[in-house]
C-alpha positions in Angstrom: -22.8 -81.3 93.0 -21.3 -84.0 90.7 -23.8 -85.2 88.2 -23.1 -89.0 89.1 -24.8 -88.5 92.6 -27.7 -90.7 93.2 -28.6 -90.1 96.7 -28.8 -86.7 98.7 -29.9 -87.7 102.0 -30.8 -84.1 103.8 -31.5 -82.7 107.3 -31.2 -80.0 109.4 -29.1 -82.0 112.1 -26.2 -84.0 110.3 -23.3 -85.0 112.7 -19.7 -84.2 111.2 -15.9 -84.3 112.4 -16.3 -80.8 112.3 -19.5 -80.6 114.7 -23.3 -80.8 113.9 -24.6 -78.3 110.8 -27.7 -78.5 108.3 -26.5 -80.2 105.5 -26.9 -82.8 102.1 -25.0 -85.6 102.2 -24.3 -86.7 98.8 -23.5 -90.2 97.9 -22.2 -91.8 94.3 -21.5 -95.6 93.9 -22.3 -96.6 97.7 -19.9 -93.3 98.8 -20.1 -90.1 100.7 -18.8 -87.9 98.0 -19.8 -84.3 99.3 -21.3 -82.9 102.5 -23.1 -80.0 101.3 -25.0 -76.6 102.6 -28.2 -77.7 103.4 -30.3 -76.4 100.0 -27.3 -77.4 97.7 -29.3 -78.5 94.4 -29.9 -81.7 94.1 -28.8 -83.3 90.8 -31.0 -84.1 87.9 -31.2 -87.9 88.5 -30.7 -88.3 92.1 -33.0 -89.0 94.9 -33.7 -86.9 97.6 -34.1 -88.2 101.3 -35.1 -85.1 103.5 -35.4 -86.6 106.9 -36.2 -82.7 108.4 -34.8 -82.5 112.1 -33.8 -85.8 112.7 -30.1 -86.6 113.2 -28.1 -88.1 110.7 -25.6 -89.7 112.8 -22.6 -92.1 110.9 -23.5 -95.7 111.1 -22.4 -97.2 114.4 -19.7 -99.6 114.4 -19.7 -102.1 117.2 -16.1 -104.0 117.3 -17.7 -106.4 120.5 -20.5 -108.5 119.3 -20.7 -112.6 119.7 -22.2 -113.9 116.8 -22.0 -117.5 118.3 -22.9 -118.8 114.2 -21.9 -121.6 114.1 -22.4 -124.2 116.5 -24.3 -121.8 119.2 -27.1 -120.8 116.4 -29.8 -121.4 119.0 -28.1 -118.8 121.1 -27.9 -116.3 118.1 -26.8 -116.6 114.5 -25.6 -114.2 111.8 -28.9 -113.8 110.5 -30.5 -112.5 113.8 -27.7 -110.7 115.3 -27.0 -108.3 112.6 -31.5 -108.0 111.9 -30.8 -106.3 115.2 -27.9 -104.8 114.4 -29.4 -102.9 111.8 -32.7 -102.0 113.3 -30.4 -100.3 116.1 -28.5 -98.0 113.7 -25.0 -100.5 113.3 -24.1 -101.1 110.2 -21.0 -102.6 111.0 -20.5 -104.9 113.4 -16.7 -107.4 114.6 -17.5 -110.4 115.2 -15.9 -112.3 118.7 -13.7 -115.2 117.9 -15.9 -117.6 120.7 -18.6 -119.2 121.6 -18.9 -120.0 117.9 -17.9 -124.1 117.0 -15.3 -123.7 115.6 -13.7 -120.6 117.3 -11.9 -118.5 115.1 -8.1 -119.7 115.9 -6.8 -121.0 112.6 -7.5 -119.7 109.1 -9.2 -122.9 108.2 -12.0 -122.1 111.2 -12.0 -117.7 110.4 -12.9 -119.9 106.5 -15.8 -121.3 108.1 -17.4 -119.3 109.9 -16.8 -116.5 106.7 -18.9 -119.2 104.8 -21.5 -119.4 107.0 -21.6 -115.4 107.2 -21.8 -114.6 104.0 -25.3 -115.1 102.8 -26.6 -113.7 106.6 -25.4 -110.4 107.1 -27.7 -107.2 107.1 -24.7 -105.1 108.3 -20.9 -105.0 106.9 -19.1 -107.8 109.3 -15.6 -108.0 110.5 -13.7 -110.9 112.5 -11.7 -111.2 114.9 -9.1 -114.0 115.2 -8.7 -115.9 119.0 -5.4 -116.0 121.0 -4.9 -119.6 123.0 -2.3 -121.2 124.3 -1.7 -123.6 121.4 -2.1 -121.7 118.9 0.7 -119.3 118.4 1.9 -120.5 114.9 -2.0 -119.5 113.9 -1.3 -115.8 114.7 0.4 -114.6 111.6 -1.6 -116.6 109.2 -5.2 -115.6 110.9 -3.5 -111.9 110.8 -2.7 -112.3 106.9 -6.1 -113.4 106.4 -7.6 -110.5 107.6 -8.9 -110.6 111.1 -8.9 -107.2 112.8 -7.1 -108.5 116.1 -6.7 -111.0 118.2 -8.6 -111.6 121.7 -7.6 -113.7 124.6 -9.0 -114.0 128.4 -7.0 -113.6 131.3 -9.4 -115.7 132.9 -11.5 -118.6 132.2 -14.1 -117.9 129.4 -16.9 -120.2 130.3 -16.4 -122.3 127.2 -13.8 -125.2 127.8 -12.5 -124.9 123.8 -11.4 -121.5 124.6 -8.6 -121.6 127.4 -7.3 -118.7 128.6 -3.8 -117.6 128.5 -1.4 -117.1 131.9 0.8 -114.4 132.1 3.7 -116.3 130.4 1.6 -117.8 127.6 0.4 -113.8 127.3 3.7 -112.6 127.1 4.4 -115.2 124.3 1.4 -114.4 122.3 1.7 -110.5 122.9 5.5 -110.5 121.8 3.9 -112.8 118.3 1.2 -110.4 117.5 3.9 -106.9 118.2 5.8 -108.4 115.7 3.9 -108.1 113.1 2.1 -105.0 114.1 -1.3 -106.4 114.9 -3.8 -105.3 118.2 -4.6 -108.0 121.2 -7.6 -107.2 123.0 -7.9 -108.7 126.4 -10.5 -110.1 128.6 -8.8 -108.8 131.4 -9.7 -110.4 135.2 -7.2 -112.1 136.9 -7.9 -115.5 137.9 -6.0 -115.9 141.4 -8.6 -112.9 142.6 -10.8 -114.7 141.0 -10.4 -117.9 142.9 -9.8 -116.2 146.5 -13.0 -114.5 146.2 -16.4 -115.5 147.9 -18.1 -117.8 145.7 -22.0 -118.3 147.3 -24.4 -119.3 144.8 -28.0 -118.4 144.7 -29.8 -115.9 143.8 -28.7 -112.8 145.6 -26.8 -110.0 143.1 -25.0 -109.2 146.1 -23.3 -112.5 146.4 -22.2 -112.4 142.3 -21.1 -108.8 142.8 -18.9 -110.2 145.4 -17.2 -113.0 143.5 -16.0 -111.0 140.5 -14.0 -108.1 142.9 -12.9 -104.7 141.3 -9.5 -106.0 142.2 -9.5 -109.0 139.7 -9.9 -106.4 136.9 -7.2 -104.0 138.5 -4.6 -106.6 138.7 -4.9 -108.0 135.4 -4.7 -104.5 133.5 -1.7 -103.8 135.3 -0.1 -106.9 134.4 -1.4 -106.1 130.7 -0.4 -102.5 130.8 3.5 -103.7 131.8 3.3 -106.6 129.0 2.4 -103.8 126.6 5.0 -100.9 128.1 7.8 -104.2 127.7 7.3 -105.3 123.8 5.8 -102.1 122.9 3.1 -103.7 121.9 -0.5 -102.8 121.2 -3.0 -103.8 123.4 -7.0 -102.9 124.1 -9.3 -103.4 127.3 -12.5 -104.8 126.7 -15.3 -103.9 128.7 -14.2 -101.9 131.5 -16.2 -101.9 134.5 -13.8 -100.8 137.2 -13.2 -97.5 137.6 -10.8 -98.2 140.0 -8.4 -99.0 137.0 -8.8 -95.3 135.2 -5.7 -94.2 137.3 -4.3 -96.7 135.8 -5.0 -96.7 132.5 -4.8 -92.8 132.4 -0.9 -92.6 133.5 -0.3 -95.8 131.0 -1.4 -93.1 128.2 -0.4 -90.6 129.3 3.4 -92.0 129.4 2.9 -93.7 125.7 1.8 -97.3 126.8 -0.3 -98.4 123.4 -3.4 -99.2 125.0 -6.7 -98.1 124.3 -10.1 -99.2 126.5 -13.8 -99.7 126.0 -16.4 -99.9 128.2 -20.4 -101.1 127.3 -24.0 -99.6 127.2 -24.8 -101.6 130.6 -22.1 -100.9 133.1 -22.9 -96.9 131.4 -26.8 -97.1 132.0 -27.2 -99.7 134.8 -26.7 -100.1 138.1 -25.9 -102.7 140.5 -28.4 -101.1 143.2 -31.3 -102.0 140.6 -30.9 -105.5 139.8 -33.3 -107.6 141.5 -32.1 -110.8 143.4 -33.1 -113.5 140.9 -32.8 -111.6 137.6 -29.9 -113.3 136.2 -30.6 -111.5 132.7 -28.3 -108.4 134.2 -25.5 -111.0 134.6 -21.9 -110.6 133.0 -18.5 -110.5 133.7 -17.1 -108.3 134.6 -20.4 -107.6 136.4 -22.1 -103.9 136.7 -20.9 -102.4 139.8 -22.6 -99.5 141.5 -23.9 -95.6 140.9 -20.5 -94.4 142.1 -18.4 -96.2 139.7 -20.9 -95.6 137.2 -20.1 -91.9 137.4 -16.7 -92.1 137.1 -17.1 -93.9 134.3 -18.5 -91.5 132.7 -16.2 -89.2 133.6 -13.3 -91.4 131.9 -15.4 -91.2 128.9 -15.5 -87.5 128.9 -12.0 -86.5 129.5 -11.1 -89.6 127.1 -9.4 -92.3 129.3 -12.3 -94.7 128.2 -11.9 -94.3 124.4 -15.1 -96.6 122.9 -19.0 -97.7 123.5 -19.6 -101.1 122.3 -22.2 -103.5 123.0 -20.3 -106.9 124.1 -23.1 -108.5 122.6 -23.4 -111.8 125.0 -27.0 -113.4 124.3 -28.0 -117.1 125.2 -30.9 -119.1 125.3 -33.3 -118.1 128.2 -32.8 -121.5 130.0 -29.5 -120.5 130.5 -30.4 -117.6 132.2 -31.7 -119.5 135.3 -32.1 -117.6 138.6 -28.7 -118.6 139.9 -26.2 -116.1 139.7 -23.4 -118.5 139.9 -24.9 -121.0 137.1 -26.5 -118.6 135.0 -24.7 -117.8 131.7 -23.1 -114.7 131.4 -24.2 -112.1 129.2 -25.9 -109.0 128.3 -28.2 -108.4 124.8 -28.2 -105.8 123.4 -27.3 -105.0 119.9 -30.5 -103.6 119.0 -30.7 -101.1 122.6 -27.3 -100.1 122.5 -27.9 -96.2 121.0 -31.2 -95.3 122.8 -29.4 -96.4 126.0 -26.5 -94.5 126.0 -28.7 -91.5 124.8 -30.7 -91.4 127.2 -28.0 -91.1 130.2 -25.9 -89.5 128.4 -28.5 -87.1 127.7 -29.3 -86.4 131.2 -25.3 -86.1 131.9 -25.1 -83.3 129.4 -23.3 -85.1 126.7 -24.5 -84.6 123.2 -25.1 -86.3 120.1 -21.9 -85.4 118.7 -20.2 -87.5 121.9 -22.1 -90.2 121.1 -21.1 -90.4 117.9 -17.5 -90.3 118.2 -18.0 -92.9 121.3 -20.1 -95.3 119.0 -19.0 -94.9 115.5 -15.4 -92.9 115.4 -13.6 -94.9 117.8 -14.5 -98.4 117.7 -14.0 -97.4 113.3 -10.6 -96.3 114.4 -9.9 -99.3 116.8 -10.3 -102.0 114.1 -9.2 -99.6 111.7 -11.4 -99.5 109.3 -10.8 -96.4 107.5 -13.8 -96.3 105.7 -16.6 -96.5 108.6 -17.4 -94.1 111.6 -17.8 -90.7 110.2 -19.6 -88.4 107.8 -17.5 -86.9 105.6 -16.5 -87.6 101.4 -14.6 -91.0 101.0 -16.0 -93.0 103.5 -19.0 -95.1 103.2 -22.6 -93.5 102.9 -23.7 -95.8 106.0 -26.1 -93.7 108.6 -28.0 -93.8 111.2 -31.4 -91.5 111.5 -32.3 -90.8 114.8 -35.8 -88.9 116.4 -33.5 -88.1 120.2 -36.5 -86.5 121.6 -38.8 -89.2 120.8 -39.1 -92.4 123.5 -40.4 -95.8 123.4 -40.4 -98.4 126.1 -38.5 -101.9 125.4 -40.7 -104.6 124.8 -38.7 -107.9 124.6 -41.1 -108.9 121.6 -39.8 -106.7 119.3 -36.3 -107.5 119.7 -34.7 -109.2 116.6 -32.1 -110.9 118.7 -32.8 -114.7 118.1 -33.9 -115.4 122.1 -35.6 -111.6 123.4 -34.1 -111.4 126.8 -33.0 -108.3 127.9 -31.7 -106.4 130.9 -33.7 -103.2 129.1 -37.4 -105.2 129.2 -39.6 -102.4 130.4 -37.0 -99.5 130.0 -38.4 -96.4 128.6 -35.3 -95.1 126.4 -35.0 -91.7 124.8 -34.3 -91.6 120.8 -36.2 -93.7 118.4 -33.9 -94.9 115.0 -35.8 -94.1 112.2 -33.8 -96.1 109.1 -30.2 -97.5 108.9 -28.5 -97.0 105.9 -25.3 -98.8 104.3 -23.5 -97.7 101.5 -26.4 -95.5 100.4 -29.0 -98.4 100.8 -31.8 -98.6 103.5 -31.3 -101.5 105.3 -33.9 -100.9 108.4 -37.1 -98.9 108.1 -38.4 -98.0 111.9 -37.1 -101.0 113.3 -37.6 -103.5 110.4 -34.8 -104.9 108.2 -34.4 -105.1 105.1 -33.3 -108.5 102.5 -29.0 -108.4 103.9 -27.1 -106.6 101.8 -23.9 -106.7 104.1 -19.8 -107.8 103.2 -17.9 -109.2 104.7 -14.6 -106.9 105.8 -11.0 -108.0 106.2 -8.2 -106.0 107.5 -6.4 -104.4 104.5 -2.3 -105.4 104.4 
């Protein structure tokens, strides 16, 4: 071991590329430089973190989080979000282009909202740049700053300064982005099944489940998947929740179509047969659909036709969240849930730690590309995750650090308890309490 080391972090239960062994993790300068037997000697000088059997897992990287800072701070806000991000085991979150004022479509708003980042974030955070139907000379320039990608809705986005694009304007801004070698990430429902479907307010789940059809997100990835196959371009499906689009999606990949697809902690762990009529905190859209398509879901995940886990991140004030389905705003929180969640059914599927890992960390790393995140091996960045899986708690909305604690999760009892978050070799949560922020901000590297 190198004598420049200044952190060993130990345990009998370290996650690696190459599966889960006993190890030290040595880190220098903020790095992983050596993953090490498990009573390699630790270096005169260096301090030893031996956190026994609990899991070191990589720092989680969620590439789907709206920040809403600035302009929606009483919704969220830098500060808040990524408190929460940290005390759920992300250390690196990607920030959504909307429902902040300004969006992030020009280089002169991505400036902005940097600004107002900067002194903020607990976690390393990432941008990405907005796709509208005006803004296509913005593309290159937001890409040459450094956002990660660019997202657009197929549909409307519930925020009038963020139009949506139709399939034309799509194809205009997906043939921009291919040309320079850059990733669109869709919003992908398709507003004509949209429009023809019942649309009975009140507050009935049944009636919202009805109005956002399995269809609308069937068509519009099809449409997507044949934009991509034409320009060769490189697109990605946020937040699956039809699993009638894995057929789909599976045959696009398997013939070479560049598209890759995520799907989030709720439309894994929740069901529509649970939400009570009323309890518009379970609302989003696309909505979570029932047990069935839960399971093959999960199935998609496992054989690796749903490549990522990430939290879309969708919080609001709680007088949004009126009793309405039709007028409540739209959105799931839960930065801070995310891990436990997933652990806890994927647990009972027979997934391990390892999956979870790759789902949570790997992927969404590889997604934005960011070379130096998402697993635990020398040259990347010393950021974990410590984890007690066989230890639960039940979610109490009170000790949420999300700015407004509502939660589809209130009452939950979740298995695996995050012990500390580190990043670059610093703790930056210590059993669910941040730290002072200590995060960068990341661009996408030229």
């Amino acid at each position: 071991m190198s004598d420049d080391v200044e952190l060993v972090l130990r345990s009998t239960r370290v996650i690696t590329p190459e599966g889960t062994r006993a190890a030290s993790v040595a880190v220098a300068a903020g790095k992983i430089v050596a993953v090490l037997p498990h009573e390699a000697e630790v270096p005169a000088g260096a301090r030893l973190e031996d956190f026994g059997d609990d899991v070191l897992l990589p720092g989680l990287v969620d590439t789907h989080v709206h920040v809403n800072d600035p302009g929606r701070t009483e919704w969220e806000g830098f500060w808040t979000a990524t408190r929460a991000a940290a005390a759920g085991g992300i250390t690196t979150i990607v920030d959504m282009p909307l429902n902040s004022l300004p969006p992030t479509t020009t280089v002169e708003n991505l400036r902005v909202k940097q600004d107002v980042a900067r002194s903020k974030a607990h976690v390393d955070v990432g941008f990405w740049g907005g796709a509208l139907p005006d803004n296509v000379k913005d593309l290159r320039p937001l890409h040459d700053a450094g956002v990660y990608g660019f997202k657009c809705f197929l549909s409307p986005s519930g925020v009038e300064e963020f139009p949506e694009l139709d399939q034309e304007q799509l194809a205009t801004s997906l043939a921009e982005i291919s040309g320079f070698g850059g990733l669109m990430i869709v919003h992908a429902e398709d507003p004509h099944h949209l429009e023809s479907a019942p649309q009975t307010p009140g507050p009935k789940y049944a009636d919202f489940l009805a109005s956002r059809p399995r269809d609308a997100e069937n068509t519009a990835i099809e449409n997507l998947i044949a934009q991509a196959r034409r320009l060769n371009a490189r697109v990605h499906v946020l937040h699956l929740s039809s699993s009638d689009a894995l057929p789909l999606i599976a045959a696009a990949k398997a013939e070479g179509v560049r598209v890759s697809v995520e799907s989030c902690p709720h439309y894994l762990t929740l069901t529509a047969e649970e939400v009570p009529d009323g309890a518009s905190e379970f609302k989003c859209c696309p909505p979570i659909r029932e047990a069935a398509n839960q399971d093959l879901l999960w199935d998609a995940l496992a054989d690796g036709t749903i490549d990522c886990i990430v939290s879309d991140h969708s919080p609001s004030t709680a007088d949004l969240k009126t009793g309405d389905f039709a007028t409540a705003w739209g959105g799931i929180s839960s930065l801070q849930l995310g891990l436990p969640a997933i652990w806890t059914e994927a647990r009972k599927r027979g997934h391990t730690l390892e999956d979870v890992a790759r789902w949570m960390s790997t992927a969404p790393a590889a997604l934005a590309e960011l070379a130096a995140k998402g697993a635990i091996e020398a040259g990347r960045d010393a950021d974990f995750a410590v984890l007690a899986p066989e230890e639960t708690f039940t979610v109490d909305p009170a000790h949420l650090h999300h700015r407004n604690q509502v939660t589809a999760y209130a009452g939950k009892t979740l298995h695996g308890v995050v012990k500390s978050t580190w990043l670059r070799g610093t703790q930056i949560a210590d059993h669910g309490t941040p730290t002072e922020p200590t995060g960068r901000l990341l661009e996408r590297q030229n």
